[in-house]
Phi, psi and omega in degrees: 000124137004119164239040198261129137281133194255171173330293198308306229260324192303319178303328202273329159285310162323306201273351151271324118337321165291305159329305157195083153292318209287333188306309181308305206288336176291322182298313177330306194295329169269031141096004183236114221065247199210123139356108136309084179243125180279121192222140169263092155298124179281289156317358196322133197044029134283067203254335190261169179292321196300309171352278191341278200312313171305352250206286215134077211289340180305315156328287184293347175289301181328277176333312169314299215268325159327317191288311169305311166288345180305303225267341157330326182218038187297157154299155192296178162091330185218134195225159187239096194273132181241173207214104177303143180217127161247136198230131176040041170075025171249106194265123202209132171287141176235159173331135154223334180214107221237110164271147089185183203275222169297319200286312151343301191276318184305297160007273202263033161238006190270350132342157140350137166201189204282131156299359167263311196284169176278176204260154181289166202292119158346058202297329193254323168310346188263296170309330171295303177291339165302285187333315167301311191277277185339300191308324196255358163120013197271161189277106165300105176220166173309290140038261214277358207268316172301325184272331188278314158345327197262005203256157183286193182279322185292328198283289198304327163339311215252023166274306198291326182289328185320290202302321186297315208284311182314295182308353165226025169212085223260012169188118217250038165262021186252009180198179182269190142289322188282012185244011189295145198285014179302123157332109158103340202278144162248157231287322196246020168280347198266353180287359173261304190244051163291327181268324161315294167281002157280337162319286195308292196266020164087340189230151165258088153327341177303309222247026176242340176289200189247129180295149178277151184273115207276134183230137177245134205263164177191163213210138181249126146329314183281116173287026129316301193288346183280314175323297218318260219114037197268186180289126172276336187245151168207195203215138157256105200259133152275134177084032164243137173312058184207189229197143170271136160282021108190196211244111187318149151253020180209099212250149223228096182298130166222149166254357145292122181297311186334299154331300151336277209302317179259030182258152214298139151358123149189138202280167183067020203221105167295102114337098179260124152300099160294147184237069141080178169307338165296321184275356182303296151023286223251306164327298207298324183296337195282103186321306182292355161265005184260345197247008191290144167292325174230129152258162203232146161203132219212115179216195188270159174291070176208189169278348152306313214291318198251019142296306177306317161283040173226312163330293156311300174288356169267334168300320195279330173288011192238156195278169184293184165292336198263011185110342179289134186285156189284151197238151163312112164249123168290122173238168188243166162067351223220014194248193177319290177329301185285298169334304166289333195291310152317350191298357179295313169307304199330106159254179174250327202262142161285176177304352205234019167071006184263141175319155189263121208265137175303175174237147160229048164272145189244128204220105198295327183269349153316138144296180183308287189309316157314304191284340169282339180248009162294295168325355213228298211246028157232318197298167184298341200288209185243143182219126131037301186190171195211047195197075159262121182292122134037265163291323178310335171299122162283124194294357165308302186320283204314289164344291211281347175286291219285316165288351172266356154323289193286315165324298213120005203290285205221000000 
């Protein structure tokens, strides 16, 4: 094989090079980093007449002279550093090297090029938008310059407005998050691009507004407490003045309100409404489910349901912030066995009618038995189904798992 480059293949490397390169090289142009120069060696180890002759000569006039009409119509911006070579005692400059700078490469790629690769990057949209972010205060990096690049046009508008509003606003303890006053921003843009813009503007606002009070709804249970006729659902706000109307020996997690709301007589025992793994936090924290006898936790039969209990238990195995020792978590419902028994209940389709996608996440914290039956209805292979809802449990079925709890069964 040749190790002669030829015209074609040096673009098709500038133009791999570019692709990625170019973040440095716009940032270079404001003044943040080091000057970008794109280069090709045309010859590697062809540097001699001996080369030559070991080569071919034929081979090397070809080369030569493709490179002579290349360079008859190079673009400004772009140079062909040549090298003396004496070939059959005849000493001559030849190709060796293909220099140049952006404004260069963009040039001379903007030809024809190879069609399986992707095509280079919008060069006067990446200067315009460096240039837009430096102007509004932002910390400019290749980094951040490739991610904001990659945002629709509207993303960026309400990235540059973010970045503007922080700089003039050196303290967000005056609002929530879903409440900053940003041009353009909508309540749930920083949940996506919240790390981005901590890039940019050097502070994560997230972690400067005033926390939302987090509230959890539950259901009390205990037919004692039902006789009384006092209210069976209440709510727990953190950093609220209140109290449970009594303290569980069994406090019981489900991620369905229904489940909650209608779930059966059993004594000593809270329904709690779970909110996904965002919400493990704020449980593991609440004394009185931490000071509880058994915590239990029952979700769907999925690859949700036991991310959220491997989550959970795991949050919960660790002692609390205020010193309270690490707790045990239980699940009901969620093991091999129940998997078949349910299986009737068992779909694929999600709500929105799209097949339901495996998961291959590993989740250290499943029993044997959890886990066997995670593996069955989430790894890629093929299973029956990849799903049983919740609600499809008839809530007795839980109930009579939950008395054997308090009995001693387990």
């Amino acid at each position: 094989m040749s190790a002669l480059v030829t015209p074609q293949a040096a673009v098709a490397d500038i133009r791999g090079k570019l692709r990625k390169k170019w973040a440095e090289a716009v940032c270079a142009e404001l003044g943040v980093g080091d000057r970008v120069v794109f280069s090709v060696r045309l010859r590697p180890g062809k540097m001699t007449g001996k080369d030559v002759e070991q080569l071919g000569h034929a081979i090397w006039h070809g080369w030569h002279m493709r490179w002579r009409d290349f360079c008859s119509r190079l673009p400004a911006d772009v140079e062909v550093a040549r090298t003396a070579v004496t070939v059959r005692g005849v000493t001559g400059d030849f190709p060796a090297m293909l220099k140049t700078d952006l404004n260069g490469a963009v040039t001379l790629v903007a030809g024809p090029g190879d069609e399986t690769e992707p095509s280079t990057v919008d060069i006067d949209r990446a200067r315009a938008l460096a240039s837009a972010l430096q102007s509004a205060g932002a910390l400019l990096t290749p980094a951040s310059l490739r991610a904001a690049h990659s945002l629709a046009a509207n993303d960026v508008d309400v990235l540059i407005n973010a970045v503007t509003w922080l700089q003039r606003n050196p303290d967000a303890r005056h609002w929530t998050l879903r409440q900053l006053p940003v041009p353009g921003m909508h309540t749930k843009w920083l949940d996506t691009h919240g790390a981005l813009l901590r890039d940019v503007a050097g502070r994560d606002v997230r972690n400067e507004v005033r926390p939302r009070p987090a509230v959890m709804h539950l259901t009390y249970v205990d037919p004692g407490h039902a006789a009384s006729g006092r209210r069976r659902h209440d709510a727990w706000t953190t950093g609220d003045v209140h109290d449970i109307a009594y303290r569980p020996r069994v406090v019981l997690v489900v991620e369905n309100r229904d489940s909650r709301l209608w779930f059966p007589p059993v004594s000593d025992t809270i329904v709690v409404e779970g909110g996904g793994k965002a919400a493990a936090a704020l449980l593991a924290n609440v004394p009185w489910i931490r000071s509880a006898d058994h915590i239990v936790y029952w979700g769907d039969i999925d690859a949700d349901g036991y991310a959220i209990l491997d989550h959970f238990r795991a949050t919960l195995g660790l002692p609390a912030p205020d010193g309270a020792p690490a707790r045990r978590v239980t699940s009901i419902l969620m093991e091999a066995p129940d998997l078949h028994r349910y299986a009737l209940h068992g779909v694929n389709h999600d709500r929105a009618g799209q097949l339901i996608k495996p998961s291959s996440a590993l989740l250290p914290h499943l029993t044997e038995a959890e886990t066997i039956a995670y593996n069955t209805i989430a790894t890629a292979g093929p299973t029956p189904f990849r799903r049983i809802e919740q609600e499809a449990v008839p809530l007795t079925h839980a109930a009579a798992r939950l008395l054997e709890i308090l009995e001693g069964g387990y």
